[in-house]
ChimeraX commands (.cxc) that place a marker at each C-alpha (Angstrom):
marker #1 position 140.38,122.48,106.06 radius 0.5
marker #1 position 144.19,124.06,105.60 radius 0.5
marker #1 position 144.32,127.02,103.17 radius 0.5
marker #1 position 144.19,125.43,99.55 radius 0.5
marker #1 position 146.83,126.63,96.91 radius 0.5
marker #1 position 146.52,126.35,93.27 radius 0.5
marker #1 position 148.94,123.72,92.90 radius 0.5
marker #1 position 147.65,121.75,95.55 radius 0.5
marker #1 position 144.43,121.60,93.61 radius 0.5
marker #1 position 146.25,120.42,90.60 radius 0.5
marker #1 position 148.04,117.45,92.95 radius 0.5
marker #1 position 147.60,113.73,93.61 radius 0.5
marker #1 position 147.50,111.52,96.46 radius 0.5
marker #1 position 146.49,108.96,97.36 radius 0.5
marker #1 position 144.09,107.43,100.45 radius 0.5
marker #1 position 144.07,104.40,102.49 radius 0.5
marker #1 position 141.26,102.29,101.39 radius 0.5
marker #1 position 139.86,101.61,104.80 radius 0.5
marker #1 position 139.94,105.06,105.84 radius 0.5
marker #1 position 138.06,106.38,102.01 radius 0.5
marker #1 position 135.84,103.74,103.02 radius 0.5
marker #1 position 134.60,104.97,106.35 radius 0.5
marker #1 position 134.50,108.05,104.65 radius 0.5
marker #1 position 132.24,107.04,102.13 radius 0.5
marker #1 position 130.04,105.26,104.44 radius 0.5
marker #1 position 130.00,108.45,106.44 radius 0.5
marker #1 position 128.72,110.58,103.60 radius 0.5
marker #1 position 125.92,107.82,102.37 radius 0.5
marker #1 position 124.24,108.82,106.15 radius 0.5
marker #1 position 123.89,112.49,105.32 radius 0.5
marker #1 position 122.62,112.11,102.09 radius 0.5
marker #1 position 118.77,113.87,102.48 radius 0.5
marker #1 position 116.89,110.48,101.08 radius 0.5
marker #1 position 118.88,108.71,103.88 radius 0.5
marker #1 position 118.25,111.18,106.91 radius 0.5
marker #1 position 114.13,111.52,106.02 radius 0.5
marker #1 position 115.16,107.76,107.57 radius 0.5
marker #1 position 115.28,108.43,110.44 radius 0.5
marker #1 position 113.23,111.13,112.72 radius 0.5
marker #1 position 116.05,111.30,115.51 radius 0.5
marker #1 position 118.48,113.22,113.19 radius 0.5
marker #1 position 118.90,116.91,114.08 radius 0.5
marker #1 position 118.36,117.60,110.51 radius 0.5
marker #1 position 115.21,115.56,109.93 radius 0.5
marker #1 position 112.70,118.29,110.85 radius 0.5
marker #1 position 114.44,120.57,108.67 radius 0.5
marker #1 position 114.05,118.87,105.44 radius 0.5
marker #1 position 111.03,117.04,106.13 radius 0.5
marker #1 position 109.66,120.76,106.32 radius 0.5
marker #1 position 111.15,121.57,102.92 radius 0.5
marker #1 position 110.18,118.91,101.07 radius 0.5
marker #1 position 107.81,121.35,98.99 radius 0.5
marker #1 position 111.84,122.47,97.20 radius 0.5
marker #1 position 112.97,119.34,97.76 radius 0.5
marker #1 position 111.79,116.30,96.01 radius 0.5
marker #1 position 112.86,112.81,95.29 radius 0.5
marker #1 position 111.47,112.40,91.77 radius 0.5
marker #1 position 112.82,115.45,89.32 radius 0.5
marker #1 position 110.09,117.06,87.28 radius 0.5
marker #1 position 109.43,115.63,83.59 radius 0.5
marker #1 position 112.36,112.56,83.28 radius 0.5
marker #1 position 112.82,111.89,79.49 radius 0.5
marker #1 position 111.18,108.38,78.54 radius 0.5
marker #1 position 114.03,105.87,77.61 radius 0.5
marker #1 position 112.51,105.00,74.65 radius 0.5
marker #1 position 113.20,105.50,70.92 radius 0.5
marker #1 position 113.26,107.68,67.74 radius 0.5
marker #1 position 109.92,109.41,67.48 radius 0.5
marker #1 position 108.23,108.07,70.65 radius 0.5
marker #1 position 111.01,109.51,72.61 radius 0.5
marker #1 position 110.32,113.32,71.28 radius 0.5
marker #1 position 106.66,112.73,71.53 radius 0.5
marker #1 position 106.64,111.23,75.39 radius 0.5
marker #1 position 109.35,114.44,75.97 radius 0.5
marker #1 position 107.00,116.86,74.92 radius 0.5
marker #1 position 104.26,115.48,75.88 radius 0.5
marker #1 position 105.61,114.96,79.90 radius 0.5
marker #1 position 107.02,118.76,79.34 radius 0.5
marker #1 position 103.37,120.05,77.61 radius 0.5
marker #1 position 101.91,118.68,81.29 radius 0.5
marker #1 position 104.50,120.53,83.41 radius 0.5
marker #1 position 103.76,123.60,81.53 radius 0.5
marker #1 position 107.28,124.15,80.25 radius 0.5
marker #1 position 106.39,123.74,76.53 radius 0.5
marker #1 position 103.53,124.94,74.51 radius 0.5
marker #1 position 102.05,123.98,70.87 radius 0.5
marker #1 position 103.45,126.90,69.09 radius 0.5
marker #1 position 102.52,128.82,65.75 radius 0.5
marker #1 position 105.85,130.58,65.37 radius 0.5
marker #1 position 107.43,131.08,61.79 radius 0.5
marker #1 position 110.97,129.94,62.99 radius 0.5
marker #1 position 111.60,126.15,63.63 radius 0.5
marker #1 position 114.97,124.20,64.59 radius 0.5
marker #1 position 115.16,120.59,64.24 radius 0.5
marker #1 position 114.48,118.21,67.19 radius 0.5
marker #1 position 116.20,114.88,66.74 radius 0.5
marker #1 position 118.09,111.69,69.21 radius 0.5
marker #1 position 121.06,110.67,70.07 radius 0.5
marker #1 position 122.37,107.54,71.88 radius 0.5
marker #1 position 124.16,107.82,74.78 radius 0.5
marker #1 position 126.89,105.27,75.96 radius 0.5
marker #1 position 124.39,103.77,78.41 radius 0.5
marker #1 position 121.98,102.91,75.36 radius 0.5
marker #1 position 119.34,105.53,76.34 radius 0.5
marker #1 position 118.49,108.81,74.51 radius 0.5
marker #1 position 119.54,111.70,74.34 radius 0.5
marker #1 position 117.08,114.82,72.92 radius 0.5
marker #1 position 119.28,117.64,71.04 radius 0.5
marker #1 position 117.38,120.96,69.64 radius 0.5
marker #1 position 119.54,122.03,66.38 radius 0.5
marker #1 position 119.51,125.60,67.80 radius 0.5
marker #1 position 122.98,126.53,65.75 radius 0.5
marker #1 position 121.71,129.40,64.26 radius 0.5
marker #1 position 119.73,130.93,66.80 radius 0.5
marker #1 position 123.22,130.74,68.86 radius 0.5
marker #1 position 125.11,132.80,66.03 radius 0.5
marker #1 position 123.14,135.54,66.13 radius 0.5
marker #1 position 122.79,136.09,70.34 radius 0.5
marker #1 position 125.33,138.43,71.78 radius 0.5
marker #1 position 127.54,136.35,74.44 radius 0.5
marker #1 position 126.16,136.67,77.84 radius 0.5
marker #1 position 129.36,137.72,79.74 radius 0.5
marker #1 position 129.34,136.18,83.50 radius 0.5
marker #1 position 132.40,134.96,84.90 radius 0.5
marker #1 position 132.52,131.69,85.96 radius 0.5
marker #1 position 133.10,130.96,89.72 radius 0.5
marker #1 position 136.58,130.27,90.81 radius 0.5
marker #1 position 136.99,126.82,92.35 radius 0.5
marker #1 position 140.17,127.48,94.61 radius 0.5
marker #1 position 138.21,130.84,96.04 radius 0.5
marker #1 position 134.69,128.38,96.25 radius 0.5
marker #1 position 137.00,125.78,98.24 radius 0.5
marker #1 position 139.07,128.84,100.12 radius 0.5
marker #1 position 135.38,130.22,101.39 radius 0.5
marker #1 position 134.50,126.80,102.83 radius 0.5
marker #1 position 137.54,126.30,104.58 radius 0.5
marker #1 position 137.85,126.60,108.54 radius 0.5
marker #1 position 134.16,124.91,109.25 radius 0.5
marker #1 position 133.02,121.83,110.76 radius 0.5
marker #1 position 129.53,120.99,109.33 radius 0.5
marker #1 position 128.82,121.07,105.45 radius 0.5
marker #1 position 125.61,120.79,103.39 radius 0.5
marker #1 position 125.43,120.41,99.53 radius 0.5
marker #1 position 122.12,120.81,97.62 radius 0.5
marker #1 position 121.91,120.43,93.76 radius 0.5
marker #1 position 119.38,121.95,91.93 radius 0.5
marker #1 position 117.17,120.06,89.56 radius 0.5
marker #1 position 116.68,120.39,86.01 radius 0.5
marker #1 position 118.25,124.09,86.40 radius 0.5
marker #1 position 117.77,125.72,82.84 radius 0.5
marker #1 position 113.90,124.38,83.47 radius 0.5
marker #1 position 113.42,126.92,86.48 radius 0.5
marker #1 position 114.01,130.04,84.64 radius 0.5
marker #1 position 111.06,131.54,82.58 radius 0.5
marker #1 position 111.47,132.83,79.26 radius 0.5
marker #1 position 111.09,136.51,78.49 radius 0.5
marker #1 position 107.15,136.20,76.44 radius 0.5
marker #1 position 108.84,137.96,73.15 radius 0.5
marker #1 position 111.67,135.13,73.14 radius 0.5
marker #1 position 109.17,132.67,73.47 radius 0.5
marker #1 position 108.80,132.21,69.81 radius 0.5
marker #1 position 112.02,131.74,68.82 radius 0.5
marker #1 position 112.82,128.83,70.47 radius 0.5
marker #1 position 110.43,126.72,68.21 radius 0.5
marker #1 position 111.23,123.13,67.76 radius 0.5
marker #1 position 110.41,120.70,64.89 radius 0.5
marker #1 position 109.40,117.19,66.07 radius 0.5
marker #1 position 109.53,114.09,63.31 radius 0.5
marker #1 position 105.98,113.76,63.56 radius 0.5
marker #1 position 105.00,117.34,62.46 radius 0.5
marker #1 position 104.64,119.20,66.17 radius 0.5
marker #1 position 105.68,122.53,66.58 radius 0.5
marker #1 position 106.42,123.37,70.12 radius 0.5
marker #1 position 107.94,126.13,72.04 radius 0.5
marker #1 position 109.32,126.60,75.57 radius 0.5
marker #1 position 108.83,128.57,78.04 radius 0.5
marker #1 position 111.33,128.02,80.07 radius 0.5
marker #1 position 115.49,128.16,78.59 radius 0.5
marker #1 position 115.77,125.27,76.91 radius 0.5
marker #1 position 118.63,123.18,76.78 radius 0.5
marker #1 position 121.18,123.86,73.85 radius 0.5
marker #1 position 120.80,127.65,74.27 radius 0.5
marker #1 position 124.13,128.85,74.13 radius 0.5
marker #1 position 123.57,131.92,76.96 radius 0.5
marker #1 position 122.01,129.66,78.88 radius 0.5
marker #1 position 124.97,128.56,81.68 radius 0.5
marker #1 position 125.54,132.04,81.74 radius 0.5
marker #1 position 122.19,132.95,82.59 radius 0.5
marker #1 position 121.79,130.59,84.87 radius 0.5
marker #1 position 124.84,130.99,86.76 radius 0.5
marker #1 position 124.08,135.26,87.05 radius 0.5
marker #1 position 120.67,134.13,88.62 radius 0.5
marker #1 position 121.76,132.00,91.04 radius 0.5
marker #1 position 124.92,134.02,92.34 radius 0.5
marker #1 position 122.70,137.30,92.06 radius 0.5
marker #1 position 120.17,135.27,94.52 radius 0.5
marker #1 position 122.32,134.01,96.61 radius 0.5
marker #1 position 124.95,136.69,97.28 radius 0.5
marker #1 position 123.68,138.12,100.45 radius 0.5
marker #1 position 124.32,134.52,101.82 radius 0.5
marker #1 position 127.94,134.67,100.86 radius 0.5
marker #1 position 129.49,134.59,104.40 radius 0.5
marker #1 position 127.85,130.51,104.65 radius 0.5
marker #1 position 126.40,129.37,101.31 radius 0.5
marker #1 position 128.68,129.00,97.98 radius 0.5
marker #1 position 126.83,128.34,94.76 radius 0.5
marker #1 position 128.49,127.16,91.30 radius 0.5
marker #1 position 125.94,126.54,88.67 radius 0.5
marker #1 position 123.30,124.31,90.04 radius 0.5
marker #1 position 125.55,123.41,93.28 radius 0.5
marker #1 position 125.16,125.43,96.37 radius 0.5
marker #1 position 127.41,124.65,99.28 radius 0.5
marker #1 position 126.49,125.40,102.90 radius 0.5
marker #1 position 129.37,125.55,105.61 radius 0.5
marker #1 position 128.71,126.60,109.22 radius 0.5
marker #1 position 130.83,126.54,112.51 radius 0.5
marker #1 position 130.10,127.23,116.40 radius 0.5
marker #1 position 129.25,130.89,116.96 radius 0.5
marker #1 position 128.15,133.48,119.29 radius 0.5
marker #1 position 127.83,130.37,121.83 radius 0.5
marker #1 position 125.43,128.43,119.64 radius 0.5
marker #1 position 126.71,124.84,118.62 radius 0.5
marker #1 position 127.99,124.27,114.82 radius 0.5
marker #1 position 124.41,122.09,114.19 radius 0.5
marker #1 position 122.49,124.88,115.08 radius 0.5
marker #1 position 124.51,127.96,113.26 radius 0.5
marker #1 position 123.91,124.87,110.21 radius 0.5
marker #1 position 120.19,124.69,110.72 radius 0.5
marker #1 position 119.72,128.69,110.51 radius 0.5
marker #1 position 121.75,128.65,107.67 radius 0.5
marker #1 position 120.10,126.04,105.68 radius 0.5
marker #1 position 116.82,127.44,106.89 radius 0.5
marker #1 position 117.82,130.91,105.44 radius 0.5
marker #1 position 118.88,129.03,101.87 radius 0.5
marker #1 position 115.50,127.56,101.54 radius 0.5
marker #1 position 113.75,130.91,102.47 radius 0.5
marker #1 position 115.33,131.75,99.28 radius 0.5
marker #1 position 114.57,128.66,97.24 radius 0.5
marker #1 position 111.11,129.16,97.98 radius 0.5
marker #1 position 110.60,132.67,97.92 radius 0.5
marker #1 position 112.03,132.27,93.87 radius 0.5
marker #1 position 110.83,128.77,93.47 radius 0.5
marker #1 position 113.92,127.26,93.00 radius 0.5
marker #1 position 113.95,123.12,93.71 radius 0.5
marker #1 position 116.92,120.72,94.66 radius 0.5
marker #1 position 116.91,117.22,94.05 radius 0.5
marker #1 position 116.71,115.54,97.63 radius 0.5
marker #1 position 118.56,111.86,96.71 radius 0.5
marker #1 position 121.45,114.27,96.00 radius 0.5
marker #1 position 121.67,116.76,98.94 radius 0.5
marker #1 position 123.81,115.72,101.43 radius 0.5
marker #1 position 122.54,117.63,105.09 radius 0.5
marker #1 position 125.31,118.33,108.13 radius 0.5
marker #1 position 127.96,115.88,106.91 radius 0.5
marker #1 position 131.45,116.40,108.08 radius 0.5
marker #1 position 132.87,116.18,104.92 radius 0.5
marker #1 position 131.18,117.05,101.36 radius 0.5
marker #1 position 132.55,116.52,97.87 radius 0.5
marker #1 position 132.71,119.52,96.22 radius 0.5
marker #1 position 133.94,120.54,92.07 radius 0.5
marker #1 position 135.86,117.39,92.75 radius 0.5
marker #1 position 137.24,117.45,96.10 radius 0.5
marker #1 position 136.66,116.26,99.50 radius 0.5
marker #1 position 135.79,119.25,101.64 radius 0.5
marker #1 position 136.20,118.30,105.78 radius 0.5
marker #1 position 137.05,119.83,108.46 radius 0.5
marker #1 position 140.22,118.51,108.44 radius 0.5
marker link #1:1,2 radius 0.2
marker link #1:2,3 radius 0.2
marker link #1:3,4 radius 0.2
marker link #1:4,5 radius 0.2
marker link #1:5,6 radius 0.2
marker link #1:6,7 radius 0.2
marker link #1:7,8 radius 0.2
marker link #1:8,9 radius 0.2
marker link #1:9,10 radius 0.2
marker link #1:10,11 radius 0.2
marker link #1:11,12 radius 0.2
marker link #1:12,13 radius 0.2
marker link #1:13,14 radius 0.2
marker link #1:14,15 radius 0.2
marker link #1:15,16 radius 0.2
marker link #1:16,17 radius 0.2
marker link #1:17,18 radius 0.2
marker link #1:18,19 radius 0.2
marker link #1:19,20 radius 0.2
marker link #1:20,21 radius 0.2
marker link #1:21,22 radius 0.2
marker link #1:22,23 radius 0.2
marker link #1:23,24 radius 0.2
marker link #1:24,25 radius 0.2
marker link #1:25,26 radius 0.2
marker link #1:26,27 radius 0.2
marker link #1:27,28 radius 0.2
marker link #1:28,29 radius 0.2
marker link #1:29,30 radius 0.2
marker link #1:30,31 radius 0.2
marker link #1:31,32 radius 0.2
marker link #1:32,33 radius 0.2
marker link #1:33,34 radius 0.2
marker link #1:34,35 radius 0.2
marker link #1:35,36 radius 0.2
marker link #1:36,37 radius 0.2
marker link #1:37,38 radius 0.2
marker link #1:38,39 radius 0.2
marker link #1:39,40 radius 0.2
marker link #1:40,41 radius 0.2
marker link #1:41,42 radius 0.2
marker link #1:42,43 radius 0.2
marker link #1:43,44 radius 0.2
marker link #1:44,45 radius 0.2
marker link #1:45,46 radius 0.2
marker link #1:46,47 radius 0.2
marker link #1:47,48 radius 0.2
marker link #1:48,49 radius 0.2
marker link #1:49,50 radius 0.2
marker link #1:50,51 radius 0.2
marker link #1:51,52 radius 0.2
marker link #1:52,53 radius 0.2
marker link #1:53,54 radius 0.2
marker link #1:54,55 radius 0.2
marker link #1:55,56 radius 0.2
marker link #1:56,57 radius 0.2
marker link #1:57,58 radius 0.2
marker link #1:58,59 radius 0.2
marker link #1:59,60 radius 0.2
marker link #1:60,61 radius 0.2
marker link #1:61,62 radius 0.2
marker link #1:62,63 radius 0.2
marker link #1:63,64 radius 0.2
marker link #1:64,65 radius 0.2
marker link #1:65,66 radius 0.2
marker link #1:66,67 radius 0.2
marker link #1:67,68 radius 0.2
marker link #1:68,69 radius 0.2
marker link #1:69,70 radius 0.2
marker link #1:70,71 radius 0.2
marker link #1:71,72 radius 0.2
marker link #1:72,73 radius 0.2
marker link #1:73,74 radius 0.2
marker link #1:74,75 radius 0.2
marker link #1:75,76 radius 0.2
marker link #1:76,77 radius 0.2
marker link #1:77,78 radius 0.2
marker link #1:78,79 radius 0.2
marker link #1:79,80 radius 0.2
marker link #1:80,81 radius 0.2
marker link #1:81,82 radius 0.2
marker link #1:82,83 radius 0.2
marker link #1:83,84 radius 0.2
marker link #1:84,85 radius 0.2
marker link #1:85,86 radius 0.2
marker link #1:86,87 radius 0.2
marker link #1:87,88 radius 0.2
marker link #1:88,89 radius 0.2
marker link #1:89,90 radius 0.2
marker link #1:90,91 radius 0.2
marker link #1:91,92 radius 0.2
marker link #1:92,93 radius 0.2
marker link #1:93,94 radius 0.2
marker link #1:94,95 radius 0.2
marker link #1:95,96 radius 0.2
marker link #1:96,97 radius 0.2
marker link #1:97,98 radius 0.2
marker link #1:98,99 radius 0.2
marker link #1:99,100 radius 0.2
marker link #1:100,101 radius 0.2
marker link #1:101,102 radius 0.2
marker link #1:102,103 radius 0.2
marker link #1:103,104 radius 0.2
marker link #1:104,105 radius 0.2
marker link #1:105,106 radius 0.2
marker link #1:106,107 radius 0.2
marker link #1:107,108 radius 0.2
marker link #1:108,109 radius 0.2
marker link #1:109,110 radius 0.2
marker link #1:110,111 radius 0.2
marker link #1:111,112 radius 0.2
marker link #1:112,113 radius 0.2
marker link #1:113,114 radius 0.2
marker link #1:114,115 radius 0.2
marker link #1:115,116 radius 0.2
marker link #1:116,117 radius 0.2
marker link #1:117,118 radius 0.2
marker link #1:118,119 radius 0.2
marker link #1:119,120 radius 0.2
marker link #1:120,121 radius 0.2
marker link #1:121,122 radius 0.2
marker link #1:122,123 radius 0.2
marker link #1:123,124 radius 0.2
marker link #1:124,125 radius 0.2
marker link #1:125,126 radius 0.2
marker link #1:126,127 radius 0.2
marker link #1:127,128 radius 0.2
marker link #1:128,129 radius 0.2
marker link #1:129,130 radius 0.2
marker link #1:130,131 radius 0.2
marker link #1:131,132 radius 0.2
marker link #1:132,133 radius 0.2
marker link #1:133,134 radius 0.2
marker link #1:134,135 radius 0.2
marker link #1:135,136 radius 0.2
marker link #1:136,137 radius 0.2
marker link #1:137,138 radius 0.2
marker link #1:138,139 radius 0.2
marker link #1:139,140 radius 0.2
marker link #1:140,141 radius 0.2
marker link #1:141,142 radius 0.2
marker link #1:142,143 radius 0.2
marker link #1:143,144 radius 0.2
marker link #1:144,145 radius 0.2
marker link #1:145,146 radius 0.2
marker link #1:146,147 radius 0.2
marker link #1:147,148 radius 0.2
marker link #1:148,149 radius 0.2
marker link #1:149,150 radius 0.2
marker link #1:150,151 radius 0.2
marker link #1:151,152 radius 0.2
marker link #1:152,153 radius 0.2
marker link #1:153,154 radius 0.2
marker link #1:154,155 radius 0.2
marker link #1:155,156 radius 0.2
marker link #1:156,157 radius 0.2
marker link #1:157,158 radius 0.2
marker link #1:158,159 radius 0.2
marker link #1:159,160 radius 0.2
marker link #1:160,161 radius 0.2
marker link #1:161,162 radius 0.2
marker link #1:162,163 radius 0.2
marker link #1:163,164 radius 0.2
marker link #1:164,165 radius 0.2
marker link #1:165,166 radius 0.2
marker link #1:166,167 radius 0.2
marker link #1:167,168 radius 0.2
marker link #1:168,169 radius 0.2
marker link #1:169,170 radius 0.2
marker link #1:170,171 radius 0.2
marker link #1:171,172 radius 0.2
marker link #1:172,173 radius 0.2
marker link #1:173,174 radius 0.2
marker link #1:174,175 radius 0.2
marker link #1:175,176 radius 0.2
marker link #1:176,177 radius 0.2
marker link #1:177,178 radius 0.2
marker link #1:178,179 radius 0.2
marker link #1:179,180 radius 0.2
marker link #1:180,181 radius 0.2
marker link #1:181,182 radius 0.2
marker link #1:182,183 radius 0.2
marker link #1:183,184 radius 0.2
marker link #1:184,185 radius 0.2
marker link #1:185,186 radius 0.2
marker link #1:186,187 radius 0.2
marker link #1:187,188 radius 0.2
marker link #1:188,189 radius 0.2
marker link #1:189,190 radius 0.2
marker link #1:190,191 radius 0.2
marker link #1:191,192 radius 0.2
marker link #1:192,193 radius 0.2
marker link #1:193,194 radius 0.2
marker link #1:194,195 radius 0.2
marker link #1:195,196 radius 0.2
marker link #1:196,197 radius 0.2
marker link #1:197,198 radius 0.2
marker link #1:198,199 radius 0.2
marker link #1:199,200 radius 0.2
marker link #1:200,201 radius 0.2
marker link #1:201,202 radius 0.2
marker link #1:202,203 radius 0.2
marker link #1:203,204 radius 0.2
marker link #1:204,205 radius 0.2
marker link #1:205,206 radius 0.2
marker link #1:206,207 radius 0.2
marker link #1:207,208 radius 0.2
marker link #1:208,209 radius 0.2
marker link #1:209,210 radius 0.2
marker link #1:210,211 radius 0.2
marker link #1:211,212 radius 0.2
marker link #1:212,213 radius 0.2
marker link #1:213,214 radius 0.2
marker link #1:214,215 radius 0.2
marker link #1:215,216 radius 0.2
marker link #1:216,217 radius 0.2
marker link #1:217,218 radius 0.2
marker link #1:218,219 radius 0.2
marker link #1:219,220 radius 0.2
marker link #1:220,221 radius 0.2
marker link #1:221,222 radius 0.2
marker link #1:222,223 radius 0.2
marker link #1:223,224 radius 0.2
marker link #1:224,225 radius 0.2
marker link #1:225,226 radius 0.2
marker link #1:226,227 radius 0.2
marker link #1:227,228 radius 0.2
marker link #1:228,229 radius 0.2
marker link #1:229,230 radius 0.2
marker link #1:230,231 radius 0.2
marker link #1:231,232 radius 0.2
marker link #1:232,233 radius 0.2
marker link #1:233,234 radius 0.2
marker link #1:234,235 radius 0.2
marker link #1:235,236 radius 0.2
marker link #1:236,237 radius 0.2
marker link #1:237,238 radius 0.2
marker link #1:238,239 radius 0.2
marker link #1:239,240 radius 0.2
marker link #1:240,241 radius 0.2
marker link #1:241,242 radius 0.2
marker link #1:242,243 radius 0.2
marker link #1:243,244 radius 0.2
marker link #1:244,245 radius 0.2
marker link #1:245,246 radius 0.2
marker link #1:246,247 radius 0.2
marker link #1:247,248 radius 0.2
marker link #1:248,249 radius 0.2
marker link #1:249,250 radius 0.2
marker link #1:250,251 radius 0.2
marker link #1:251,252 radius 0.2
marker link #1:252,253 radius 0.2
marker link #1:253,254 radius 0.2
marker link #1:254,255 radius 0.2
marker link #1:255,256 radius 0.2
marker link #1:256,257 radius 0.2
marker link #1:257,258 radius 0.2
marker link #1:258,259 radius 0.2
marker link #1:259,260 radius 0.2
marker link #1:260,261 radius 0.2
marker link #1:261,262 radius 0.2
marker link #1:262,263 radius 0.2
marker link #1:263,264 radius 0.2
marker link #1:264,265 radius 0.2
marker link #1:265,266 radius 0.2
marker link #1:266,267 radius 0.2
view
C-alpha cells in the first residue's frame, strides 16, 4: 500500500466490478467463522485456540421484542451476565424504547443530567490517515472487533450507584459495567484500549473497538508466520485483560482488510 495523503483519503474512484468482486469473495474466506471451516488453513489452529476471546454469539443480545418486555428481557439477560444489579440507589434516570428503521428496538437510558455534571474525559481520537499510514508496506492483514466494548470495562464501586435506571415496570437497576449513553464513555474506552495495546504499536493498530494487525516477511521468517506471532501476542493481551472479539467479524491473514472505510492491501 503507496503512502496515503489526506486528499487521497477524501477522493473517489471507482472499481471494476469483476475485479471488487474477486475481492470480495477473497475477503468472505478470511473471515474467522469461515476459516474454523476448514482445519488446513495456517490460521485455523490459531483461532480455534482462542476461541475462549473469541466467540460467535456476543454476550446478552437485546430481545427484539416490545415496550416493557423489551426492558425487562434486557435486564433480565444483563442481571444473568452479571453486568447489572437490582439497585437501592437514591438517583434514577429513565429507561425507555425506541424503534429503529429495521422495526426492532432500541433501549436508551435518559442519562442527560448525569452527563452535565461529568468533567469531559479528554483523549484524542486516533487519526485515520496515520492508522492507514502505519499499515502500509505489509502483505498479510488481520482485523478483530471487539464485542459489546463499553460492556468490558468495570465500573469504579462508588460510581456504581449513579448509574441507576428506572424500568416501566418499577425495577431499579444499576450497572456495573459503563453503560451505554455515558457521555465519557468512547473516551474511556478508547484510552483503555490504546493504553493496552501500545507496546504492540510496531504491528497492531486499534481505533475504538477495531484493532488492526499487519505483518510482513522478517528476519527470514515468512509473512504467515511474523502474522501468527503477532496475532498470538494480541490475544496474550485480550486474555490477560479479558477483552473478547466477535469471531463472525474478524477477518484472519487476508490480503486485503477494510479498514475506517477503506480497502487496506498490499497493493
Amino acid at each position: 500500500m503507496s503512502e496515503t495523503s489526506p486528499e487521497d483519503l477524501n477522493s473517489s474512484s471507482e472499481m471494476d466490478e469483476d475485479v471488487l468482486e474477486g475481492f470480495t469473495k477473497q475477503r468472505v474466506t478470511r473471515l474467522g467463522s469461515e476459516i474454523l471451516k476448514n482445519p488446513e488453513d495456517p490460521v485455523y489452529p490459531l483461532v480455534n485456540e482462542s476461541s475462549d476471546v473469541m466467540s460467535k454469539h456476543p454476550p446478552s443480545q437485546l430481545t427484539p421484542d416490545r415496550g416493557c418486555e423489551v426492558i425487562n428481557a434486557f435486564f433480565a439477560e444483563k442481571a444473568k451476565s452479571d453486568m447489572v444489579r437490582e439497585s437501592k440507589s437514591p438517583h434514577s434516570k429513565p429507561t425507555f424504547c425506541v424503534r429503529k428503521p429495521n422495526g426492532q428496538w432500541r433501549l436508551v437510558h435518559a442519562y442527560n443530567k448525569l452527563n452535565n455534571t461529568m468533567v469531559p474525559a479528554q483523549m484524542p481520537i486516533p487519526r485515520k490517515d496515520v492508522l492507514l499510514k502505519n499499515m502500509s508496506g505489509c502483505t498479510l492483514y488481520s482485523a478483530l472487533d471487539l464485542v459489546d466494548g463499553y460492556y468490558q470495562i468495570l465500573m469504579r464501586e462508588s460510581d456504581i450507584p449513579l448509574t441507576a435506571v428506572s424500568t416501566p415496570s418499577g425495577m431499579l437497576w444499576e450497572w456495573l459495567v459503563i453503560p451505554q449513553g455515558l457521555s465519557n464513555a468512547p473516551a474511556t474506552f478508547n484510552r483503555l484500549v490504546t493504553q493496552l495495546f501500545r507496546p504492540l504499536h510496531t504491528f497492531d493498530q486499534t481505533y475504538f473497538d477495531d484493532i488492526f494487525v499487519h505483518s510482513r516477511a522478517d528476519d527470514g521468517q515468512t509473512a504467515m508466520a511474523v502474522h501468527l506471532k503477532h496475532i498470538c501476542r494480541v490475544c496474550e493481551v485480550m486474555r490477560a485483560n479479558k477483552l473478547y472479539a466477535n469471531i463472525d467479524k474478524c477477518v484472519f491473514a487476508a490480503e486485503e482488510i477494510k479498514a475506517l472505510g477503506c480497502f487496506v492491501s498490499t497493493g
